[in-house]
C-alpha positions as CSV (number, residue, x, y, z in Angstrom):
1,X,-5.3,12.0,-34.8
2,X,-7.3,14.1,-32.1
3,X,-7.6,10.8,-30.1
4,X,-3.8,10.3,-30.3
5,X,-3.3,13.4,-29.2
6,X,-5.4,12.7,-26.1
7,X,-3.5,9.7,-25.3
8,X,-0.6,10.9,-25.2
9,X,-1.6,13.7,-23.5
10,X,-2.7,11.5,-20.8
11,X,0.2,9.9,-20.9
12,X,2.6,12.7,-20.4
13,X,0.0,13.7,-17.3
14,X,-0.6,10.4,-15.5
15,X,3.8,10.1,-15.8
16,X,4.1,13.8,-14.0
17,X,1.8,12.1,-11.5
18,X,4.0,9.1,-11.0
19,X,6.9,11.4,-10.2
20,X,5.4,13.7,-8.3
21,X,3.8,10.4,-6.0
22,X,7.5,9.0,-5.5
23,X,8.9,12.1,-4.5
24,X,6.1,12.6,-1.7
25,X,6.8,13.3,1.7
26,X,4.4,9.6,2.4
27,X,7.3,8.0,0.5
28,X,10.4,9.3,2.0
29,X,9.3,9.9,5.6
30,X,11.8,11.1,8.1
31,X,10.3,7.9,10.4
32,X,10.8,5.6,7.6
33,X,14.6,6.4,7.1
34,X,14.4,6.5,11.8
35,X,13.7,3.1,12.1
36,X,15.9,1.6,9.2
37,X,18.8,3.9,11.0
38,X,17.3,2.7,14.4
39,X,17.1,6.3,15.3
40,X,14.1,5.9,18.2
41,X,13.8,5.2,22.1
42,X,13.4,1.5,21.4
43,X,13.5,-0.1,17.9
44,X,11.7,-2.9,19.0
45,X,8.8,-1.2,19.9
46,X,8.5,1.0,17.2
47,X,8.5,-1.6,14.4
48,X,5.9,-3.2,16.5
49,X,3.8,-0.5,16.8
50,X,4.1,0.3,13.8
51,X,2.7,-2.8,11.7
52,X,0.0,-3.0,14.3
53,X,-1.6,0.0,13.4
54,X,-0.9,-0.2,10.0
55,X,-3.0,-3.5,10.2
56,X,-6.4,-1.2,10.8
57,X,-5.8,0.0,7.4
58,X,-4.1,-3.1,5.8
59,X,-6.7,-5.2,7.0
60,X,-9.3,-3.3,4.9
61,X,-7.4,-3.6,1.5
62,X,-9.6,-5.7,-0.4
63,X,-12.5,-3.4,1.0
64,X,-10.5,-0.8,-0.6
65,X,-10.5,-2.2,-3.9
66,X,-14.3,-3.7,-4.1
67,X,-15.3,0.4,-3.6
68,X,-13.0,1.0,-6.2
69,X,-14.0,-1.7,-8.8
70,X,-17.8,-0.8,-8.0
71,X,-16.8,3.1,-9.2
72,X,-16.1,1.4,-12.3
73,X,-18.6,2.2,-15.1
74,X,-17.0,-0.1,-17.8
75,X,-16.7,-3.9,-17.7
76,X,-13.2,-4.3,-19.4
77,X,-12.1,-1.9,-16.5
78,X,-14.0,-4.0,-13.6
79,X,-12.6,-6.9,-15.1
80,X,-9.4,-5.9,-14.5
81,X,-9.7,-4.6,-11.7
82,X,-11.2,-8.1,-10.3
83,X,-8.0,-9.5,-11.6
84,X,-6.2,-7.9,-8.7
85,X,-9.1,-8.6,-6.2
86,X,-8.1,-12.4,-7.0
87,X,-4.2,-11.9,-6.4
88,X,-5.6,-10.3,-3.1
89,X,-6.5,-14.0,-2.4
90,X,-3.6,-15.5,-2.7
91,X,-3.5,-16.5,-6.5
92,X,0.0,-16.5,-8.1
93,X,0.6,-17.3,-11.5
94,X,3.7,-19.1,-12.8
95,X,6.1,-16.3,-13.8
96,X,6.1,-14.7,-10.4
97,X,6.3,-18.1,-9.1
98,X,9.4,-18.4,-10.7
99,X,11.0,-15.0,-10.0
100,X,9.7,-15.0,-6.1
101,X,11.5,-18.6,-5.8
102,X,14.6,-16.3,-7.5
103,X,14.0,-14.8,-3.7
104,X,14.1,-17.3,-1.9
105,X,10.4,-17.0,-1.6
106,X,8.9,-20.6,-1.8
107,X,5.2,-21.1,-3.5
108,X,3.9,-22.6,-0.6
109,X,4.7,-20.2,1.4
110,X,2.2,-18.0,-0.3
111,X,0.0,-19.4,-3.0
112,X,-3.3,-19.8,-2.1
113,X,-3.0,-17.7,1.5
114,X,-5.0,-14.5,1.5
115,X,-3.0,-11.6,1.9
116,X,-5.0,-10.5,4.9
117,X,-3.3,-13.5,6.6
118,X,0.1,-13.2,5.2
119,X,0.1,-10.1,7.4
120,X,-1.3,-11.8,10.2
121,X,1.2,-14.5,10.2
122,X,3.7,-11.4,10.1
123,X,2.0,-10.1,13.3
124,X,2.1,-12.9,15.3
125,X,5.7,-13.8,14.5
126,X,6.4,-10.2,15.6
127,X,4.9,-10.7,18.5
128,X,1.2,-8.9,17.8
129,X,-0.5,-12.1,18.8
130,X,-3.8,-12.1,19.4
131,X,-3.8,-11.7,23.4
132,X,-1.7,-8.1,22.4
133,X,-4.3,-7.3,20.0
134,X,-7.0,-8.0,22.4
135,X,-5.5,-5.4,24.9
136,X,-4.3,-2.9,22.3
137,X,-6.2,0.0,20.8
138,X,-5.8,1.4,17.3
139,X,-4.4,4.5,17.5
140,X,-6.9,7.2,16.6
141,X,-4.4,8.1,13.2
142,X,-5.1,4.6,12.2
143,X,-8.9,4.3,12.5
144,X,-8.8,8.2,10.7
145,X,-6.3,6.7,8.0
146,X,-8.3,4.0,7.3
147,X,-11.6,4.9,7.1
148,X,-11.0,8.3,5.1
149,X,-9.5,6.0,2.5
150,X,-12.2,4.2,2.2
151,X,-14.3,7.4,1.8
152,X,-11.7,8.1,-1.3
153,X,-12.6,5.0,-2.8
154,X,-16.2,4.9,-2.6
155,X,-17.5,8.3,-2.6
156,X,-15.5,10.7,-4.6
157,X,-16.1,9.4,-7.9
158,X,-14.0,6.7,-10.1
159,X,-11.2,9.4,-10.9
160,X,-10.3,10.3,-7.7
161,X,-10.2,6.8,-6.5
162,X,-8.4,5.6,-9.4
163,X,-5.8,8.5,-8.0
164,X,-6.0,7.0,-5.1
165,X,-5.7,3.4,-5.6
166,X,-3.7,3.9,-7.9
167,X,-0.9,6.3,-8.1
168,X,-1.7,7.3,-4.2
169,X,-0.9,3.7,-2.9
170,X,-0.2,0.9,-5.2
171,X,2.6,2.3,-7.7
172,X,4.7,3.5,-4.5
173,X,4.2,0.8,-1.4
174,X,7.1,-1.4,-3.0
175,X,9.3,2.0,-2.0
176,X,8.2,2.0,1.3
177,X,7.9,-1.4,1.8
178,X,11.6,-1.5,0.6
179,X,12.4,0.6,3.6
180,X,10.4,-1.1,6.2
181,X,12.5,-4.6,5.2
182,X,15.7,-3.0,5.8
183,X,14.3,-2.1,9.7
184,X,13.5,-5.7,9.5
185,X,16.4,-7.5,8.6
186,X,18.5,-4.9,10.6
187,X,16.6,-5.0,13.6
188,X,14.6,-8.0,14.1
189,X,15.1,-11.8,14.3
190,X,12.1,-12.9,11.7
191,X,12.3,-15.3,9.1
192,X,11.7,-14.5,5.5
193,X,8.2,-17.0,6.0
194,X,6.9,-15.1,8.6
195,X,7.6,-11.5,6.9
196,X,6.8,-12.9,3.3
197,X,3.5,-10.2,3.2
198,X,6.2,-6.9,2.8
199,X,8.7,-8.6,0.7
200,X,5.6,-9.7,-2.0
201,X,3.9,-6.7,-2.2
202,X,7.8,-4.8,-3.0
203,X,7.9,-7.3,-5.6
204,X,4.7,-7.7,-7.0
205,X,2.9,-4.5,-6.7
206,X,4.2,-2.8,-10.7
207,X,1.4,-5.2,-11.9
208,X,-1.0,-3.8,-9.9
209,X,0.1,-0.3,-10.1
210,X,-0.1,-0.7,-14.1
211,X,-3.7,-2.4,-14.5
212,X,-4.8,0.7,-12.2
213,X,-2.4,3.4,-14.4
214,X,-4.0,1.9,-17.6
215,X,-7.6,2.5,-16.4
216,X,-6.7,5.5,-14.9
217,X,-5.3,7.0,-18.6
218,X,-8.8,6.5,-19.7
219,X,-9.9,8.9,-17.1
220,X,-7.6,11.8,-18.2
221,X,-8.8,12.9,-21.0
222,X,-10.6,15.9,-19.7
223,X,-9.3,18.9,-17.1
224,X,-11.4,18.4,-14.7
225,X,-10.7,14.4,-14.5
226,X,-7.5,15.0,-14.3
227,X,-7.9,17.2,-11.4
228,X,-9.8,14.7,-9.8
229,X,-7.5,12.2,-10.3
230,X,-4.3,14.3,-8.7
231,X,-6.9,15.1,-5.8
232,X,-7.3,11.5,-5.1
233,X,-3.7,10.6,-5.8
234,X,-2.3,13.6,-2.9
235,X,-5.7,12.7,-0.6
236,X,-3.8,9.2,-0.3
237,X,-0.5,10.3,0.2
238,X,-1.5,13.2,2.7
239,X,-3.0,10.3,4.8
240,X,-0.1,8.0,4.7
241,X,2.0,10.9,5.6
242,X,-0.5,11.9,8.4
243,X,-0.2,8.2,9.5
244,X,3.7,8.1,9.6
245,X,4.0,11.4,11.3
246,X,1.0,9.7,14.6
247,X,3.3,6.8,14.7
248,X,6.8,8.9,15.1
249,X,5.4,10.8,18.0
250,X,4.5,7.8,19.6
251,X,7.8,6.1,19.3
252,X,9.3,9.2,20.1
253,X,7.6,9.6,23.6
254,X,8.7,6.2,24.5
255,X,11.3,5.8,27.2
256,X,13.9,4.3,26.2
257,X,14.8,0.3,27.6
């Protein structure tokens, strides 16, 4: 009974979490809701600054994960974990087969293609070819964003970056990812193919977010793990959010065309 009580306990705690994530400032940023409105100097230049420097973190995702799945002191939980580290690859399985083709997402268009260069056939399509990326910097907020999220993963202990993985970034990208295909299909002339990376990761990312929730309910059975756990969770967010509010000052000093 006492360990029923715990679980649901847990339960009850990791859902408060959940809300509290999708109600962050990260996930409904004023710059999110700019460039789907078009409200900026120069659209254009925004959405391609924008996935640019988002790349210096994006880049590092599966980097991300291997810190978290070596924080992991249990093998069913690595073992899951791993799971996504293979759908990182390019892996799909035949049910989301069958509802990405529901999308108009063909199987070849993904299975098999590391993620890493889904986005990079994103980036070139949108311009961000390699001569560009050659004679573009990261923008200090990026390098910061990404390497302090690392630092969540890999040195604050499995809680905080199971809050972090977890409730921090994978159960609310699809929301922001949402967004950021409306800008595209509003604003800019690239086929579904070529943008395939965002409109995956909206779709596919509850499976993630839930192999990460269930490990993380094993974690919150004590206060002070579920302290770390919201610690790594808001850490996250408060990046993203740090991230978003870099990239509207920059589009927001641009002269317009």
């Amino acid at each position: 009974m006492c360990s029923q009580i715990q679980v649901s306990d847990g339960l009850v705690f990791v859902r408060a979490l959940e809300k509290e994530a999708r109600q962050h400032r990260a996930v409904n940023h004023p710059y999110l809701h700019q460039l789907v409105a078009a409200d900026v100097p120069d659209i254009q230049w925004a959405l391609t600054d924008f996935v640019f420097q988002y790349s210096a973190y994006s880049f590092d995702f599966i980097r991300y994960l291997t810190a978290t799945i070596a924080q992991m002191t249990h093998d069913p939980h690595r073992k899951a974990l791993l799971q996504n580290l293979v759908e990182e690859s390019g892996k799909i399985d035949a049910e989301n087969v069958a509802l990405l083709a529901s999308m108009g997402i063909e199987q070849a268009w993904v299975d098999g293609v590391p993620h890493t260069e889904l986005f990079l056939r994103y980036l070139n399509a949108a311009g961000v070819n390699e001569a560009y990326r050659r004679r573009t910097p990261y923008a200090e907020a990026a390098i910061h964003w990404r390497d302090q999220f690392f630092s969540l993963c890999f040195r604050k202990g499995p809680a905080q970056a199971l809050g972090a993985m977890g409730l921090g970034t994978e159960n609310i990208v699809k929301y922001i990812y949402q967004q950021l295909i409306r800008a595209m299909e509003r604003h800019l002339d690239i086929a579904l193919r070529d943008r395939v990376f965002f409109d995956l990761h909206a779709t596919l990312d509850d499976q993630h977010g839930d192999t990460l929730l269930n490990i993380t309910l094993d974690y919150a059975a004590s206060e002070e793990e579920r302290e770390q756990i919201r610690e790594g969770m808001l850490a996250a967010l408060n990046l993203r959010a740090a991230f978003f509010d870099a990239l509207q000052a920059r589009a927001m000093a641009i002269k317009p065309v």
